[in-house]
N, C-alpha and C positions, 0 to 999 in steps of 0.2 A: 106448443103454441103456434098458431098462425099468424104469419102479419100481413095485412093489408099493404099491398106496398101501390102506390097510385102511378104510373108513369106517365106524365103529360106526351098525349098521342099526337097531338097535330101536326107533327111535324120531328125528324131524328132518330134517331138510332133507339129506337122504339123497342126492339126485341133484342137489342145486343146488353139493356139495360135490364129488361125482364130477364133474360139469362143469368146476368151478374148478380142479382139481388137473390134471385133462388138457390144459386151456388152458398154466397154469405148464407144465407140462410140456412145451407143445408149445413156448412159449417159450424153451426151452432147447433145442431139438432131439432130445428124447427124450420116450417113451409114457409115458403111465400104466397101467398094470391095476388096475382099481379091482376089491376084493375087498369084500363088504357083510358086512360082522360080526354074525351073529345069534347064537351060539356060538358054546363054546371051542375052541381047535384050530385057528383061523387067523390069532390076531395074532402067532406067533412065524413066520408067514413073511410075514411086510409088512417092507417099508423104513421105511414112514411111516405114520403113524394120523391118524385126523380124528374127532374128537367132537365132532359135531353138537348145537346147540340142540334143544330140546322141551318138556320138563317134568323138571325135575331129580331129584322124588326119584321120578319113574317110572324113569327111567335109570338111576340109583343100586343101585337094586332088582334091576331087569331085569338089568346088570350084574354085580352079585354072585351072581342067581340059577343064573345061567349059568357061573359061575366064568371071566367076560373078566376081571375086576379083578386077579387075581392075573397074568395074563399081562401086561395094559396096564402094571403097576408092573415086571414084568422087562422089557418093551420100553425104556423109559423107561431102567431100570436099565443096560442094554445100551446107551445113549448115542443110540439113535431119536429120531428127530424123531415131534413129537406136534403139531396144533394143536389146542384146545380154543375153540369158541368158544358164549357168552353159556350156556345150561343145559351146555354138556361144561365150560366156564369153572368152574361151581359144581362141580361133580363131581369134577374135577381139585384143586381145591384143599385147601390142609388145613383148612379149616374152615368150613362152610357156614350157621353158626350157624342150624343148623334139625335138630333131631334126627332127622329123616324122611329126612336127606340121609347117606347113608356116600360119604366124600368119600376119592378115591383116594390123597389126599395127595403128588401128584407134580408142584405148583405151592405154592411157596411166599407164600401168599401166602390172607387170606379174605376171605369176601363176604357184599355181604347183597342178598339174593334178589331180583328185580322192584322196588330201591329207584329205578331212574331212573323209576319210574311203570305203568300197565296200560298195556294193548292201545292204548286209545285218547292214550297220550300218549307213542307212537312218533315218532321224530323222525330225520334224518339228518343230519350233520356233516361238515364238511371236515377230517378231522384231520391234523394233522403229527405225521409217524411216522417216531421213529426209523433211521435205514436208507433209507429213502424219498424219492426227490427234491421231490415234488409231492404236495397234500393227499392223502387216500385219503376216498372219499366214506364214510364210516360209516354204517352204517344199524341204528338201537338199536329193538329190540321185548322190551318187557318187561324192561328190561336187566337186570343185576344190577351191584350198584356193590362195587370192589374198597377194604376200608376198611381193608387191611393190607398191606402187601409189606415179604417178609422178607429178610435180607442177601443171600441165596443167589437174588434175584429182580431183575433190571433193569426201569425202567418204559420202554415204549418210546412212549407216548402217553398223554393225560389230556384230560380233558372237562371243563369244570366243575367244574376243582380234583380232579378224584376218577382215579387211573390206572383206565385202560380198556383198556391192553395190555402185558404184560409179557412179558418172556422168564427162564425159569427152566431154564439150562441148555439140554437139547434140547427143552423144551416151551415153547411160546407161547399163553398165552390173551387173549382178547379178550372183551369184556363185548359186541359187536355183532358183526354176523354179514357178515364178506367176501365171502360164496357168494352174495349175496342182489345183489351187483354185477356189474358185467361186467368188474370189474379184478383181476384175479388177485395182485398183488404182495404181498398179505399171506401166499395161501399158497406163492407163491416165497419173501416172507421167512422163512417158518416152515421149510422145507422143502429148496429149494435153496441157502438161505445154511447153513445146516447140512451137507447133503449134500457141499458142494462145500469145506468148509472141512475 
């Protein structure tokens, strides 16, 4: 099997995410085609989407400018797996408590922006994750910390008292960024625990 895996382009760690999902993938005995999302007109043929970290209310922007927003919310809607991680994290959710941010509202759950700290107070973690047999190394830049999760939202890990990763339906966000490792199981969890269920 191939999957379609769609990585929103405009912005982010772009190819550290197309890496991660073809690893997942290969782990399972199947490809990925990784498809970069600059425009509308290609997320209703992906299996799976990936919303990459950057600058949140650039994405935001860039995303509605282009009319991806409305297709990412019928993907979602259509029962696709999505992972959102740290700026696709804010984007994704319904409330980004920053009016600069139009938040897709397909993560139940809101945030508030670079509250784990700047650039210079990046930090990595061993979390215990849900689903997961063994820590997963976390690696937080800039984070955004999740100060609500709604009924319609599971936390699947927490930091510092504060959830860092939840699952909402077929979406998963994460306030730190798994492409940034060399372990792929977070986007197997996002992705082939869905697919295959």
């Amino acid at each position: 099997m191939t999957l379609r895996a769609g990585v929103l382009a405009v912005q982010g760690d772009v190819s550290e995410h197309a890496d991660a999902i073809e690893r997942a993938a290969a782990a399972h005995g199947e490809t990925a085609e990784v498809i970069e999302i600059r425009e509308a007109g290609l997320v209703p043929d992906c299996d799976v989407l990936l919303l990459p970290g950057g600058e949140s209310t650039t994405i935001s922007r860039l995303v509605q400018r282009a009319g991806i927003d409305s297709e990412i919310t019928a993907h979602v809607e259509a029962g696709k797996p999505v992972l959102a991680t740290c700026a696709g994290l804010i984007v994704a959710a319904t409330d980004a408590h920053d009016d600069r941010v139009d938040t897709l509202n397909i993560l139940d759950v809101t945030v508030e922006r670079n509250a784990f700290g700047r650039q210079k107070d990046s930090f990595e973690a061993p979390l215990d994750v849900a689903g997961l047999d063994d820590p997963f190394p976390a690696v937080f830049i800039r984070a955004p910390v999740i100060d609500y999760v709604g009924d319609g939202a599971e936390v699947l890990a927490s930091w510092d008292g504060h959830p860092v990763a939840v699952r909402d339906g077929p979406v998963v966000g994460t306030s730190f960024h798994p492409e940034l490792t060399e372990d792929p199981r977070i986007h197997d969890l996002a992705f082939f625990d869905s697919v295959e269920s």
